[in-house]
C-alpha positions, 0 to 999 in steps of 0.5 A: 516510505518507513515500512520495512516488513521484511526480514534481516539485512539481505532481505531488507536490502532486496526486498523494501516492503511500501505498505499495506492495505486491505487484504492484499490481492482478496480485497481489491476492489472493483472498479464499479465502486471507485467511480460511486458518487455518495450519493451526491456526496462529494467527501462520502465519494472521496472517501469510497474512493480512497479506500478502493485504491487501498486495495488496489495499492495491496494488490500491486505492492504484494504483486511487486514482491511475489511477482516483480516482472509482472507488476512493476508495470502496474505501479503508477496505477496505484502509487506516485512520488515516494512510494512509487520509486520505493516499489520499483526499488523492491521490484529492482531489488529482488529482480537482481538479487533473485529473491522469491517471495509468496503470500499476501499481506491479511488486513484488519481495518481500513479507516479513512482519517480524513479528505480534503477536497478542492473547494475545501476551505483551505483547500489544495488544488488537489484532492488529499486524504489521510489512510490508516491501515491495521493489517498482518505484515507476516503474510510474506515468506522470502526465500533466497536464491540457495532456496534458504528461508529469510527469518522474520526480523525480531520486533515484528507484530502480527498486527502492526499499523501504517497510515498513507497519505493519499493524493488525486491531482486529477480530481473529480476523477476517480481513478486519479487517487495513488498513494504518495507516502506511508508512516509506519510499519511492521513494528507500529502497534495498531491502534482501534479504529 
């Protein structure tokens, strides 16, 4: 995972943000949507599916900074691979260092770039997907253990882009999505969606 959002060094060291989606906590999506069909549709299916555990991924990974106790348990729900063991690294981190953190991550737009499902032409025997995601990386006060604020590094936007890509070895099976890694960061511009 490349996202950084946070700040100088010793922050950087206790609190490795993973990335970002869809408001952060405000909207995480129900677990109604996740299971949708598309109307018979298996990308249209894939794609709702997707963007719903984008959310959900936000929800953890701000939680993982906010509230590490509470949601490193939750991680697997949402992430495997890389950026799971870059969240319980933060969660670690800030454990240990006894960072605080408040706020939530605000996005902009949510675009799913692309599916392949299996049975795809080419197709993997897993389902895949490319996420971009444009959204506010400021959302995120670190404080330290002597209650100092931890300054924004330089170079941060207020509206900064990562794209995620996304696996589902379970397949068909809605719930099998979990984000395995992120390119971007605080510092990549957002493109239009």
């Amino acid at each position: 995972m490349t996202i950084r959002p946070l700040r100088h060094r010793a922050a950087r060291a206790a609190v490795i943000a993973v990335a970002a989606v869809t408001g952060l906590g405000a909207c995480a999506s129900s677990n109604s949507s996740s299971s949708s069909t598309g109307g018979g549709n298996p990308q249209a299916a894939a794609q709702q599916q997707v963007q719903d555990l984008t959310g959900r991924f936000m929800t953890v990974f701000s939680g993982v900074q906010t509230d590490p106790a509470k949601y490193q348990g939750q991680i697997e729900t949402v992430a495997t691979g890389g950026a799971a063991q870059q969240m319980h690294q933060t969660a670690q981190n800030i454990l240990t260092r006894h960072f605080s953190a408040t706020g939530s991550y605000a996005a902009d737009h949510v675009t799913v770039l692309s599916t392949q499902l299996p049975g795809d032409k080419g197709g993997e025997k897993k389902a895949t997907a490319q996420v971009r995601l444009c959204y506010n990386p400021t959302g995120i006060t670190v404080t330290q253990q002597d209650g100092s604020k931890v300054p924004t590094a330089p170079g941060i936007l207020d509206h900064a882009q990562v794209t995620f890509t996304v696996v589902n070895a379970q397949y068909p099976d809605a719930q099998g999505w979990r984000v395995l890694r992120a390119q971007g960061g605080p510092k990549t511009p957002c493109e239009a969606s």
